[in-house]
C-alpha positions in Angstrom: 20.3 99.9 24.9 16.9 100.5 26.9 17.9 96.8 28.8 20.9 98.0 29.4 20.2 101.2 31.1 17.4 99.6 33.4 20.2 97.1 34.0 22.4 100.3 35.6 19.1 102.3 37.0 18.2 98.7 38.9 22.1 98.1 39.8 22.7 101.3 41.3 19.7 101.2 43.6 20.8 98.1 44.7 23.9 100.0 45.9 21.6 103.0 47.1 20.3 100.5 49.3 22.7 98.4 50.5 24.4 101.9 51.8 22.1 102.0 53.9 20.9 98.3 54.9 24.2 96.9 55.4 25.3 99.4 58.3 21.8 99.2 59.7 22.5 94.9 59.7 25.4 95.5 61.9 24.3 97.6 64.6 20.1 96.2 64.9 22.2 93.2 66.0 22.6 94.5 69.6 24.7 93.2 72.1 24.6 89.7 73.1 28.4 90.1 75.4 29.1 92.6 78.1 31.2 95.8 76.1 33.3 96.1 78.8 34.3 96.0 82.6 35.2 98.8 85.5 35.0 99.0 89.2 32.6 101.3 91.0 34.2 102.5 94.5 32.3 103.6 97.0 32.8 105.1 100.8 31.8 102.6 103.1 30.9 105.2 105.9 27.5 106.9 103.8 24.2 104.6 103.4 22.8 106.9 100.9 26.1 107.4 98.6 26.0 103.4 98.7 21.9 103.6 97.5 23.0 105.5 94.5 26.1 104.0 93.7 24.1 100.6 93.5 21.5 102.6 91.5 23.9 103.0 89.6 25.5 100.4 89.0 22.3 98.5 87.8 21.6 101.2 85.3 25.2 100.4 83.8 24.8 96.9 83.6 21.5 97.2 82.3 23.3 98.6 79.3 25.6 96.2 79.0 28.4 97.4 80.7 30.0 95.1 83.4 30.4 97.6 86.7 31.1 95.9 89.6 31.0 98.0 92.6 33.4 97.5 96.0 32.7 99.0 99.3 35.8 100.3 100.9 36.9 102.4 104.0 38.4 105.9 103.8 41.5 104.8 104.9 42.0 102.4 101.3 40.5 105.2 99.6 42.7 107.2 100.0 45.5 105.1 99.7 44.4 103.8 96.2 42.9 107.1 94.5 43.1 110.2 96.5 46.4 110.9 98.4 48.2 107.5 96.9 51.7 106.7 97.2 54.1 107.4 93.6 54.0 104.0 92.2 50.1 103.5 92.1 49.4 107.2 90.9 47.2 106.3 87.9 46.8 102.8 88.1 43.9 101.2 87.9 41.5 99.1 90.2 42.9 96.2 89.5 46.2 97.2 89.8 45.8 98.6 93.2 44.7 102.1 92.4 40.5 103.1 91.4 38.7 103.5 88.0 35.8 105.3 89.7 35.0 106.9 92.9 31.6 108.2 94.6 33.2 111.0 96.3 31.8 114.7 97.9 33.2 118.3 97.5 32.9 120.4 99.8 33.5 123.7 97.9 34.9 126.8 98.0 32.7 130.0 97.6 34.7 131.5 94.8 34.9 129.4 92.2 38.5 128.2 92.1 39.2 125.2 89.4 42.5 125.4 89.4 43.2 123.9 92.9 41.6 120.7 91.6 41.5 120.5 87.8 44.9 121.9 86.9 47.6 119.3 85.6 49.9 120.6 88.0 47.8 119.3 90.9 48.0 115.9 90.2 48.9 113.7 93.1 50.2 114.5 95.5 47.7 117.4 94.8 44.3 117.0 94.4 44.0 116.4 91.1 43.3 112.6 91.5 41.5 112.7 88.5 44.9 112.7 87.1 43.2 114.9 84.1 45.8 116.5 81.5 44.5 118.9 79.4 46.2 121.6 77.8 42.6 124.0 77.0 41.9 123.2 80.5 44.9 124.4 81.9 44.7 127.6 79.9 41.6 128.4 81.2 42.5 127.0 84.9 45.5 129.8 84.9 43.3 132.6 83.1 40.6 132.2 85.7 43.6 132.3 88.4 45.2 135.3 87.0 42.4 137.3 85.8 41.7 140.4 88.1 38.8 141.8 86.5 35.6 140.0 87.8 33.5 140.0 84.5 36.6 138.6 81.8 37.0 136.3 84.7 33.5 135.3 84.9 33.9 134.4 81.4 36.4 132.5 81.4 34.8 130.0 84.5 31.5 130.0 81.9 34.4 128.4 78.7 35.8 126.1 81.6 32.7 124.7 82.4 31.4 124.2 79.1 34.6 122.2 78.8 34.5 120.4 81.3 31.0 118.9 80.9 31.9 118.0 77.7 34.6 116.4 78.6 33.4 114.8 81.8 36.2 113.5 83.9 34.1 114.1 86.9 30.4 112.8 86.5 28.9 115.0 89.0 25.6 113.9 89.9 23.9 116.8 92.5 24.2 119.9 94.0 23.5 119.1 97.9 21.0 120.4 100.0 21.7 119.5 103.6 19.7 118.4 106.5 21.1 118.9 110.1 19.2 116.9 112.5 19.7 118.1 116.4 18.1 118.2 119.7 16.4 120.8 120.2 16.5 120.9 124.3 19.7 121.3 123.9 20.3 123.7 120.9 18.9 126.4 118.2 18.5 125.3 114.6 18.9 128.9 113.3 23.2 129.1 113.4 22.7 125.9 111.9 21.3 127.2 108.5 23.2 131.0 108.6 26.8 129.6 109.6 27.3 126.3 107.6 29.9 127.0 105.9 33.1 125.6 105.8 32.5 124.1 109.3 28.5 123.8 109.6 28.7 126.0 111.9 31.2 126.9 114.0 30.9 125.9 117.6 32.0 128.6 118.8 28.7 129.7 117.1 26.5 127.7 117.9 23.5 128.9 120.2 22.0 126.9 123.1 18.5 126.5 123.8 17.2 128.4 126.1 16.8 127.1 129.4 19.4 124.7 129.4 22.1 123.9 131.8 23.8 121.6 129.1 27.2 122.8 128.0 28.9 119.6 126.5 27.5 119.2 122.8 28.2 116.1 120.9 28.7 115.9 117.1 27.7 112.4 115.6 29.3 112.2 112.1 29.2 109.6 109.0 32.8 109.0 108.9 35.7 108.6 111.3 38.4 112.0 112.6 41.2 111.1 112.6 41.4 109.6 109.3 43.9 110.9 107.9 44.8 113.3 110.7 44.3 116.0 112.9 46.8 118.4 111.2 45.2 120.0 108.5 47.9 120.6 106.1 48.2 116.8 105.9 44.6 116.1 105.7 41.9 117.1 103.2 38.7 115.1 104.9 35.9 116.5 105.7 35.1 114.4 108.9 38.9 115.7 110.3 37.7 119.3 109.5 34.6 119.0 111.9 37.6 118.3 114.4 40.3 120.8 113.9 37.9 123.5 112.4 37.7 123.7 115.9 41.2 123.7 117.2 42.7 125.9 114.4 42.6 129.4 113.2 42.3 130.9 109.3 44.2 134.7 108.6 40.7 135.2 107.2 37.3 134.0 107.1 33.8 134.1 105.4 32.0 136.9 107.4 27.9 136.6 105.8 26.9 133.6 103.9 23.9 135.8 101.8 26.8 138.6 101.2 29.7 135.8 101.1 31.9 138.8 102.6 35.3 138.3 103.6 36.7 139.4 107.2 40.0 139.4 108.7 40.4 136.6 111.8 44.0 135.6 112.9 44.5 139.0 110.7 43.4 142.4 111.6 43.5 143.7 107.2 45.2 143.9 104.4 46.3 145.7 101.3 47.5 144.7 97.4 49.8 146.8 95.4 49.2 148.1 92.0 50.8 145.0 90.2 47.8 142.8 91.8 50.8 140.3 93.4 52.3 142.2 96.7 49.5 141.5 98.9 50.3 143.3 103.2 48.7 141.5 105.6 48.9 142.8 109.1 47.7 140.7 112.1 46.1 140.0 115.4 48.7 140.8 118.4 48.0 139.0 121.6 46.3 135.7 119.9 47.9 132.9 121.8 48.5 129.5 121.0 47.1 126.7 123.4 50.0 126.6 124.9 50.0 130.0 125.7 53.2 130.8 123.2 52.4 134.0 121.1 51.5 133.7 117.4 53.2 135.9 115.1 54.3 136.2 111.6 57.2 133.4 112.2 54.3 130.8 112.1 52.7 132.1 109.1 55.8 131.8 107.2 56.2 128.4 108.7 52.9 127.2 107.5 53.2 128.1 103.8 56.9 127.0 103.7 56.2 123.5 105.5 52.9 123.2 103.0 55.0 123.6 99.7 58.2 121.1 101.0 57.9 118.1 98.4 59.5 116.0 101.3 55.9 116.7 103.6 54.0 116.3 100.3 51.2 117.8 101.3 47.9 117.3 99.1 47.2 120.9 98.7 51.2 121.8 98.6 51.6 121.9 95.0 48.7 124.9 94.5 50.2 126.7 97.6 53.5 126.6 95.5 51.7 127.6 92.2 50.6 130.8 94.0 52.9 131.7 96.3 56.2 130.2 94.2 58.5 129.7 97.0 59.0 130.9 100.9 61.5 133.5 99.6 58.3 135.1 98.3 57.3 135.6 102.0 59.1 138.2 104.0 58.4 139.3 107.4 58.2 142.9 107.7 58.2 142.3 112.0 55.9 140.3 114.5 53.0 141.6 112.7 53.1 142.1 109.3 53.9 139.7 106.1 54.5 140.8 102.9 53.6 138.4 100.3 55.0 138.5 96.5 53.2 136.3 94.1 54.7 135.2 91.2 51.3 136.3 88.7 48.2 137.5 90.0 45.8 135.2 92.2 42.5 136.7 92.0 41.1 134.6 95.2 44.4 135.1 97.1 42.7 136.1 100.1 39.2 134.0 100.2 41.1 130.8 98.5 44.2 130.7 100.1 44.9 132.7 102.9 40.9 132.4 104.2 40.8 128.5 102.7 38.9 125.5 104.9 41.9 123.8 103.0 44.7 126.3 102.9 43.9 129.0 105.2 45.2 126.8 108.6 48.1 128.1 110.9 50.2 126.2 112.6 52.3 126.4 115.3 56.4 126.5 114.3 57.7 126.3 117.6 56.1 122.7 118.2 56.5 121.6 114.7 59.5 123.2 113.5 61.9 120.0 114.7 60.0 117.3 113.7 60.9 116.1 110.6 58.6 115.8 108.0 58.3 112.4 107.5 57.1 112.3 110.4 54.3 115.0 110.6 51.6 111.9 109.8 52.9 109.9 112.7 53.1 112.2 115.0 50.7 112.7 118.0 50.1 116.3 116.6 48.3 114.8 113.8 46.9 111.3 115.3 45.5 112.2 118.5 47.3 108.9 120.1 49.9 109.2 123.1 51.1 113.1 124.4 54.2 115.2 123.8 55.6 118.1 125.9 56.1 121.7 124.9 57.5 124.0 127.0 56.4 122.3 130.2 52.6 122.3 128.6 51.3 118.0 127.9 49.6 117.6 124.4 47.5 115.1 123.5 46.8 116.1 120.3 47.1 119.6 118.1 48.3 122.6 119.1 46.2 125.6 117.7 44.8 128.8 118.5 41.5 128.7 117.5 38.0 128.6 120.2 38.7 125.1 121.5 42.0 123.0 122.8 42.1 119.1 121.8 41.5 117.1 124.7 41.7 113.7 124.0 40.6 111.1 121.3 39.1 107.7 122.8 39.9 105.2 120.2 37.7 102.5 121.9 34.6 104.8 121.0 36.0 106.6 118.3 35.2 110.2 120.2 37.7 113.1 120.1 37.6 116.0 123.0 37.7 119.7 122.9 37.5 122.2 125.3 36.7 125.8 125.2 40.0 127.8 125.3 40.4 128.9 129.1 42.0 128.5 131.9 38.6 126.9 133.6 39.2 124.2 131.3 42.7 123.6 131.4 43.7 126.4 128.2 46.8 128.7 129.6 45.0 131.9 127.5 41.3 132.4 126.9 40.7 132.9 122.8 41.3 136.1 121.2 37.9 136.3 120.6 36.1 135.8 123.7 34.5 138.7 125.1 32.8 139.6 121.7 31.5 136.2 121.3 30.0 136.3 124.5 28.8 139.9 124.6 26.2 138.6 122.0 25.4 135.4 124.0 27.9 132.9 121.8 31.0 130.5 122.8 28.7 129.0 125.5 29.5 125.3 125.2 32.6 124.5 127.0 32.9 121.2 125.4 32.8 120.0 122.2 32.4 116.2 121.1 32.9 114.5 117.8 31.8 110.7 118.0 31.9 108.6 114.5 28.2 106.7 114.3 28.5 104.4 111.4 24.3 104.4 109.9 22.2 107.0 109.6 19.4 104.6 112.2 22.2 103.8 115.0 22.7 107.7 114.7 18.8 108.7 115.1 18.9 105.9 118.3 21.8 107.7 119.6 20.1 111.1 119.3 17.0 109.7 120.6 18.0 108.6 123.6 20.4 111.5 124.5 23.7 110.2 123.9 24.4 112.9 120.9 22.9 116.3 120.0 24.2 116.7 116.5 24.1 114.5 113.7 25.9 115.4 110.7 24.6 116.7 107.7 26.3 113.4 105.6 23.7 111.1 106.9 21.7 112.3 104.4 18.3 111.9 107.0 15.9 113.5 104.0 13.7 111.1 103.8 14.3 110.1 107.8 13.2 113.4 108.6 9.9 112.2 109.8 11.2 110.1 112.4 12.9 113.5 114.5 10.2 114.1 116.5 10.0 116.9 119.5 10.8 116.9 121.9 14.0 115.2 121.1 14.6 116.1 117.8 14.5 118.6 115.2 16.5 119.4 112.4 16.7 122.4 109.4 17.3 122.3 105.7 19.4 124.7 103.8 21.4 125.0 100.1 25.4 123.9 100.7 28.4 124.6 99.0 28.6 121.0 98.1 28.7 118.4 95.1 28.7 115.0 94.6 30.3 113.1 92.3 31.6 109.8 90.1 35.5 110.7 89.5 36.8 109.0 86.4 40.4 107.9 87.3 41.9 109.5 83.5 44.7 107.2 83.2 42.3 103.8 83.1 42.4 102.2 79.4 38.5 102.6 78.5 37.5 105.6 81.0 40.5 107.8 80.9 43.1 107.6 78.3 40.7 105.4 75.7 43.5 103.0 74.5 41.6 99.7 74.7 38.2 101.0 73.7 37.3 99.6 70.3 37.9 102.9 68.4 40.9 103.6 70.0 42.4 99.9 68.9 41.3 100.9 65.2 42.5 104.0 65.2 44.7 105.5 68.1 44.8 108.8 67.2 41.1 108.8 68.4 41.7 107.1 71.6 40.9 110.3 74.1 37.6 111.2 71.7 36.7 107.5 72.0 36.9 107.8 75.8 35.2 111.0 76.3 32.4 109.2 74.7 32.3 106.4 77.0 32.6 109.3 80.0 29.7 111.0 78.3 27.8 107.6 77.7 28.4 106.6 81.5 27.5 109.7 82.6 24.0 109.8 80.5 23.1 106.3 82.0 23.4 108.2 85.8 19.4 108.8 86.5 20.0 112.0 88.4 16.5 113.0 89.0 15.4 109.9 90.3 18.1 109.5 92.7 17.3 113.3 94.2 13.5 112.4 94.0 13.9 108.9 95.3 16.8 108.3 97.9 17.0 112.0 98.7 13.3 112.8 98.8 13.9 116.3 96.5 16.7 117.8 98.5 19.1 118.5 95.8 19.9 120.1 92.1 21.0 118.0 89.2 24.5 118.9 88.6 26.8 120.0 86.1 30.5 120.8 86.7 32.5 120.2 90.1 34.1 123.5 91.6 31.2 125.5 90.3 27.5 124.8 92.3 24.3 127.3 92.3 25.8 129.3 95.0 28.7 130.4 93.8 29.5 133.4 91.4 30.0 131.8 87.6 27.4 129.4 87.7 25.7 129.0 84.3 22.2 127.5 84.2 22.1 127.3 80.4 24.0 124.4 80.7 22.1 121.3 80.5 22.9 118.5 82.8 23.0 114.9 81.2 19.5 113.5 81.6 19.1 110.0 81.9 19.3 108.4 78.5 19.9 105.2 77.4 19.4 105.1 73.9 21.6 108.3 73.8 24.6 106.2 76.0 23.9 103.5 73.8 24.9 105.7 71.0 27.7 107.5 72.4 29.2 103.7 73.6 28.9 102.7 69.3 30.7 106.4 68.2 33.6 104.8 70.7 32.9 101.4 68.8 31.5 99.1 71.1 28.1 96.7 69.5 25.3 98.6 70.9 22.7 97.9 68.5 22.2 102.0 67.9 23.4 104.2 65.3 26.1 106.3 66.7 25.2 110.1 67.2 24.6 112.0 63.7 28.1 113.6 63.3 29.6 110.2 64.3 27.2 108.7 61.8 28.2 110.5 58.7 31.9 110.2 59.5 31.9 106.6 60.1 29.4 106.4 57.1 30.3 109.1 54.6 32.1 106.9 51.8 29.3 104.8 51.8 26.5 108.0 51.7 28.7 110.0 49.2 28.0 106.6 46.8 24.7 106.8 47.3 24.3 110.4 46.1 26.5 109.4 43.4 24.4 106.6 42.0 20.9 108.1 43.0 21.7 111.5 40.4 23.4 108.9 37.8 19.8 107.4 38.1 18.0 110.3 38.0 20.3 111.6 34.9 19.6 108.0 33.1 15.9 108.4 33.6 15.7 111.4 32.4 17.9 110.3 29.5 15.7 107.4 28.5 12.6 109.2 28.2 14.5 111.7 26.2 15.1 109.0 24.0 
């Protein structure tokens, strides 16, 4: 009887340890093939975006993962992932659409998700993404409806908690910008105090003192027009430094430290009781350049045109989730507007009616008969040929803000503006004139935007005179060095911006999960499988490095898109994803993938459980029979 026993005691630890050895066999074998394949696409216009993406992409590959990165222009770009036509919405690279993009956000003060992250944004919205997720899109329309600041607040700290769990957008920084400029030409202070949306406003900008120069010239990373001068068909930053200038907003940020909001096109406004009938009265006597009056007609105009599925607009489909329809617009007289939302919008006036995306007028008397289809085409929006209103020649967009469009020179890839007045060919002078200049502003009485692909043909061109701005997208932080007096100079400040990896959420592996190991075993755990692959990816990205390396410091490891440290919401408790590759290694085995590393803990004991839940088993059997023998 004692054999036997000893027999079971020496059997069952066997089992105890084969529990345990067996599993540990299969994953010490590490990979020897790549676990899988995705394509990396990056901006070909922005020499530091293309450092890190390559960064990157070696980190990736160094884990096994095959990540093969393309350099494309802004025009495929958006074609394949962020404004693409209906039949490649989704798709991925390979297919003709994107599995990843390097991409920057320029974002909004109040922190908005909903424009961006709801499922009813994707494209034509701005959802390229294409993320569906039903606790997302609760939160999305709570922080949208939500009046009351603090249960709002909360609900922005759920989504991003979320969302970084989730990680359909790897965001990799919060940017700090650097404005290089000549000095014997212009001041650096508006520079820091008015960057935002439009860093800053020309009509803000303040010459040096001295100088007789009054043509300024803007060098910038990527090319305007690109997808247009007309801003409700364009959401590109390089065509904003272009019509930011031409156009007009009902409202606009007043105080970057206060982030105050002040009327513009708009003189005030006033919200009912229910939080959704929102008065605005406006300006009398602002002109378009034409010299045509605007009035309420062309606000009505803008929101209606923007939410018509036949124009498509990329920032239509959150216009119509606000505002519901044009019958929810009614013009009280030339004036005054009523607007009657649907629900409450809790950023109706700062993101909407005072948006860098959605805020825009537009002209209805020249746009109002051409057809939609042909708003892109048209020279309103590309800049190319002329067109006649009202006895006045175009040659480009018609708006009403500080500067008329001139001209754009294809050849050297420069658009024209003038200061709106009649020195300068403008029928009207702008509304805002005399204050302006009262406090020695709106002095330059032309404005220049030039593309300069390269940050060092940039610095040659603002060296020898031929620019006097250089944008803040050339990234010059560790250049700065090289902008000496007396022709150069530059300034440094925190921006509303992020920059990101966008995981396309319909690809197999990244998105949806459905050809990840995991999620061929088992499909019900195909989105959990991909999240970890997200979460693995995103863990490989050596943020701090990248800021302390290619960017010399100037930046903030980042957590969520939409939110930055800026912006009212932001929660610091949450813990970016350091650079980790044991950690990604682990994630990529919880999705099933050979790593050579235990899957996380929790993944662990799932996986793992039977084979633990024997072990217990036969270790107290063991410890019963021990006991029992010596009893004996």
């Amino acid at each position: 009887m004692v054999q036997k026993n000893k027999k079971a005691i020496l059997i069952g630890l066997l089992l105890l340890v084969s529990a345990f050895v067996l599993p540990a066999t299969l994953m010490v074998r590490g990979q020897e093939e790549t676990l899988f394949s995705f394509t990396l696409t990056t901006p070909s216009t922005n020499p530091s975006r293309q450092e890190w993406s390559e960064v990157i992409q070696n980190s990736l590959q160094a884990a096994g993962i095959d990540a093969q990165r393309v350099i494309q222009d802004w025009d495929t770009i958006y074609d394949r992932a962020l404004d693409p036509p209906p039949d490649l919405v989704g798709k991925s690279f390979e297919d003709g659409g994107f599995d990843a993009l390097f991409v920057g956000y320029a974002l909004s003060i109040d922190p908005d998700p909903y424009p961006v992250w709801h499922s009813s944004q994707v494209p034509p919205g701005q959802n390229y993404y294409n993320y569906v997720n039903d606790e997302n899109d609760r939160l999305c329309t709570l922080i949208k409806e939500t009046v009351d600041e603090t249960e709002r607040l909360g609900y922005i700290a759920e989504w991003q908690d979320l969302i970084h769990e989730e990680s359909p957008s790897l965001v990799l920084m919060y940017t700090e910008e650097v404005v290089a400029f000549d000095p014997t030409a212009l001041q650096g202070a508006p520079f820091e105090a008015n960057h935002y949306p439009i860093w800053p406003a020309v009509e803000l900008m303040d010459l040096a003192p001295g100088t007789e120069q009054t043509t300024i010239v803007m060098a910038q990373t990527g090319p305007a027009p690109s997808e247009g001068l007309n801003p409700w068909v364009s959401t590109s930053y390089y065509d904003l430094t272009v019509f930011g200038a031409v156009f007009s907003k009902l409202f606009r940020v007043a105080d970057l430290e206060t982030l105050t909001i002040e009327p513009e096109l708009a003189t005030s406004w006033s919200v009912a009781d229910d939080e959704k009938t929102y008065t605005i009265n406006l300006r009398q006597g602002v002109k378009w350049h034409d010299g045509t009056e605007f009035t309420a007609e062309d606000v009505k105009f803008t929101y209606s045109a923007s939410m018509d599925e036949e124009l498509a607009s990329q920032t239509g489909a959150f216009v119509q989730a606000i505002i519901g329809s044009p019958d929810n617009i009614e013009i009280v007289n030339d004036y005054q507007l009523i607007f009657r939302l649907p629900e409450p919008y809790s950023y109706f006036i700062s993101n909407l009616l005072g948006s860098s995306v959605t805020g825009w007028m537009l002209p209805k008397h020249v746009l109002e008969d051409v057809p939609y289809d042909q708003w892109r085409t048209h020279t309103f929006n590309t800049g190319e040929g002329s067109y006649d209103v009202n006895g006045y020649t175009a040659y480009g967009p018609i708006g009403c803000g500080p500067y008329w469009y001139m001209a754009y020179d294809p050849i050297t890839f420069t658009n024209y503006m003038g200061k709106f007045d009649t020195e300068l060919g403008g029928m009207e002078n702008y509304w805002d004139t005399d204050a302006l200049e009262a406090v020695g502003l709106y002095e330059i009485e032309e404005y220049r935007v030039v593309f300069i692909e390269g940050s060092d043909p940039a610095i040659t061109a603002l060296r020898q005179g031929d620019v006097d701005i250089l944008d803040s997208q050339y990234h010059l932080e560790t250049k700065v060095d090289s902008l000496e007096a007396p022709w150069g100079d530059w300034v440094r400040y925190e921006a509303f911006g992020v920059q990101e990896l966008g995981i396309n959420m319909e690809h197999p592996i990244l998105g949806t999960g459905v050809d990840t190991p995991l999620g061929q075993e088992d499909p019900s755990k195909a989105a959990e499988a991909a999240r970890y692959v997200r979460q693995a990816i995103s863990h490989l990205i050596p943020r701090e490095n990248i800021i302390d390396t290619i960017l010399d410091g100037f930046g903030t490891p980042a957590i969520t898109n939409t939110i930055c440290t800026l912006t009212a919401g932001y929660d610091p408790s949450i813990a970016f994803h350091a650079y980790d590759v044991e950690l990604a290694k682990s994630l990529l085995a919880a999705a099933g993938y050979d790593t050579g590393v235990a899957p996380p803990a929790g993944d662990f004991l799932e996986e793992y459980g039977l084979y633990l839940a024997v072990a217990v088993v036969v270790v107290v059997v063991a410890i019963g029979a021990v006991y029992f023998i010596r009893r004996r």
